[in-house]
Structure formats: structure tokens, C-alpha cells
C-alpha positions as CSV (number, residue, x, y, z in Angstrom):
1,X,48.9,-7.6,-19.4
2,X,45.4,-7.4,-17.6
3,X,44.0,-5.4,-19.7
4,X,44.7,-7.9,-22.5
5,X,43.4,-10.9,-20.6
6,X,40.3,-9.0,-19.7
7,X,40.2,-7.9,-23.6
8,X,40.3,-11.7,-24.6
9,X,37.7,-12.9,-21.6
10,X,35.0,-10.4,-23.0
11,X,35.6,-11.3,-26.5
12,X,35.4,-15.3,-25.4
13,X,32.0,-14.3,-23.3
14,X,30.6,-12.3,-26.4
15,X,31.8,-15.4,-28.6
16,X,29.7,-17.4,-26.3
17,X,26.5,-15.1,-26.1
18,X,26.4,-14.7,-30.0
19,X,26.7,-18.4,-30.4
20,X,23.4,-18.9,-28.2
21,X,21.6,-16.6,-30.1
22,X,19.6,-18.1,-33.9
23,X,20.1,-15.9,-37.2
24,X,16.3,-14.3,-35.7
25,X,18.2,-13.0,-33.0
26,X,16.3,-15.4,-30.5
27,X,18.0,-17.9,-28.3
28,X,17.4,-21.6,-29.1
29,X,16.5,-23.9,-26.1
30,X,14.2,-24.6,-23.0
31,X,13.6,-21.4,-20.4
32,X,13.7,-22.2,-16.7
33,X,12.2,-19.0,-15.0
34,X,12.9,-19.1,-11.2
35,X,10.7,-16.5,-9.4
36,X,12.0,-16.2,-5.7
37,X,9.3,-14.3,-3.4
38,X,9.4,-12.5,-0.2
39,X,5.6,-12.9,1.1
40,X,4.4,-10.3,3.3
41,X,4.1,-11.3,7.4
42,X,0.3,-10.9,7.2
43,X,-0.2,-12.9,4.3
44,X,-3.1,-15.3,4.9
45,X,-2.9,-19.3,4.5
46,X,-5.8,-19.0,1.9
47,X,-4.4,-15.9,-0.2
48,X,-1.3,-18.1,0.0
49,X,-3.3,-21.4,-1.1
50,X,-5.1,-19.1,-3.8
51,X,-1.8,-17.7,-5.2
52,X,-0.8,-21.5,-5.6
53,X,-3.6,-22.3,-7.8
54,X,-3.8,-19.8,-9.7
55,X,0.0,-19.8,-10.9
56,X,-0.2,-23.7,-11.3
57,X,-3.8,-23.1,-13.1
58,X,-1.4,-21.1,-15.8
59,X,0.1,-24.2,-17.5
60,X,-3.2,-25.3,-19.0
61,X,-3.8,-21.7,-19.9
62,X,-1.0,-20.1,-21.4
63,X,0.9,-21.6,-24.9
64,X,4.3,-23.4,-24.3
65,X,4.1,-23.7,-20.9
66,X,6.0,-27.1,-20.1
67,X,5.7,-27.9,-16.7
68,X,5.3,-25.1,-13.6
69,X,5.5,-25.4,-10.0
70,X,5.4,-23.2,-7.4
71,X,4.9,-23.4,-3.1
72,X,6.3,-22.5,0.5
73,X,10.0,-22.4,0.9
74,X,10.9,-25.2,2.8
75,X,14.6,-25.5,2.9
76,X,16.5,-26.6,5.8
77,X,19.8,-24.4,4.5
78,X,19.0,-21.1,6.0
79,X,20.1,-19.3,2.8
80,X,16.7,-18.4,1.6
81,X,17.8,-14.7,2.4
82,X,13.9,-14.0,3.3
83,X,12.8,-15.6,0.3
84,X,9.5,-17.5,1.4
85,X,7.9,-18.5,-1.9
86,X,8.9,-19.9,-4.9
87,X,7.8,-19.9,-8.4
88,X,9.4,-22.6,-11.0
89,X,8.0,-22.1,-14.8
90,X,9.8,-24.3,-17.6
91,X,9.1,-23.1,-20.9
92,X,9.7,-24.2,-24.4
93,X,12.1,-21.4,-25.3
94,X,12.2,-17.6,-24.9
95,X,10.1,-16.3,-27.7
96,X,7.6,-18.5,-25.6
97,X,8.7,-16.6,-21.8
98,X,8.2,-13.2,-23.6
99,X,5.3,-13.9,-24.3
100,X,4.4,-15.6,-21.3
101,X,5.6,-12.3,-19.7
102,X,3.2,-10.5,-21.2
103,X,0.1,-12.8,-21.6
104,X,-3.2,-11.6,-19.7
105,X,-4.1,-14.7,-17.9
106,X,-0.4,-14.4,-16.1
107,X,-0.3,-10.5,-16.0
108,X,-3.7,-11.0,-14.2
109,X,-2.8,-13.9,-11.9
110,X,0.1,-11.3,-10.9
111,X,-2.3,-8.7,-10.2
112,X,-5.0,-10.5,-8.4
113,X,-3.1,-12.8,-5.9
114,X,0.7,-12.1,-6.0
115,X,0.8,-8.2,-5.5
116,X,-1.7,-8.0,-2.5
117,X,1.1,-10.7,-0.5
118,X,4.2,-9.7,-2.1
119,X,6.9,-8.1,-0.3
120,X,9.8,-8.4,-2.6
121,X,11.0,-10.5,-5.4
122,X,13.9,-11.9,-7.1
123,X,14.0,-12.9,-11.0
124,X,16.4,-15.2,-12.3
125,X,15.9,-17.1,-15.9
126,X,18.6,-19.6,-17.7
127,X,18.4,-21.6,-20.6
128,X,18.8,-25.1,-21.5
């Protein structure tokens, strides 16, 4: 009997994922990529500040970009889990976040001011 409702629950979530996906294979609908960042202790106000910038610089850059925002965790909850920095990128679908992924001007923002600072990360991205 489980393994029959776990049978019908996978073939309901693979239903589901097949039904977000276009006859391209690509998903239809906004991208809301939620970086979560662990700074490093010794991270500096200004590379902080810098970092800032740059990433909010990135919406005037890069293609399909719809609104970005990104800054110090300031949560009062206490579940941050050592996540001190947050990254927020809305973008118009997810043939626009691969490339987005990939494009220069954010590969070199990463490069430049996140990876000196950065500690850890986490990645999460949903569509709407």
C-alpha cells in the first residue's frame, strides 16, 4: 500500500514538473533567485558597500534583469543560520537566469567583490 501511494505522489509531482515546462523544454514564468551569503568576519564596511554596488549596478547591465536588490541581513528572527548577506534578482524567466548565470558583467562582479568576502553561500531559485 505505501509503495503505491508513493508510486501515485511521484507520478502527481512529475505531472506537475512537466506541466511547468513549454514544448522548448524551458519553463514559462518570472525567476526569483535568492542568493543567501555568509560574509567573512574580516570583511570591510567598504568591500561590503562595494559588493552592494556592484550587484545593484547589474540590473542596468545585464538583459532581462527586472528588479535586483541586495544588502546586510537585518532580521530580528534569529534564523539567519549565519547568513549575513542577501542577494534578491527577479528575472523575466529562466532562459533569461541562465544566461544571467553566465554573463561576464555578473561572473566578474562575482569574482572581483563577492569571492574576496565570501565565506559560504546558499542558492535557492523559484518561479512565478
Amino acid at each position: 500500500m505505501r509503495r503505491a501511494t508513493v508510486a501515485v505522489c511521484l507520478l502527481i509531482l512529475a505531472s506537475a514538473i512537466m506541466g511547468c515546462a513549454t514544448a522548448g523544454g524551458q519553463q514559462k514564468g518570472v525567476v526569483d533567485h535568492l542568493v543567501l551569503i555568509k560574509l567573512k568576519t574580516d570583511a570591510t564596511r567598504k568591500q561590503i558597500d562595494d559588493l552592494t554596488g556592484a550587484l545593484l549596478s547589474l540590473k542596468d547591465e545585464v538583459p532581462g534583469i527586472i528588479d535586483i536588490g541586495a544588502g546586510v541581513n537585518n532580521s530580528p528572527e534569529g534564523q539567519d543560520k549565519g547568513h549575513n548577506y542577501a542577494l534578491f534578482v527577479r528575472l523575466k524567466d529562466a532562459a533569461t537566469r541562465d544566461a544571467y548565470l553566465i554573463d561576464p558583467r555578473h561572473q566578474s562582479v562575482v569574482v572581483e567583490y563577492a569571492v574576496p568576502i565570501l565565506e559560504d553561500l546558499t542558492i535557492v531559485d523559484f518561479m512565478r
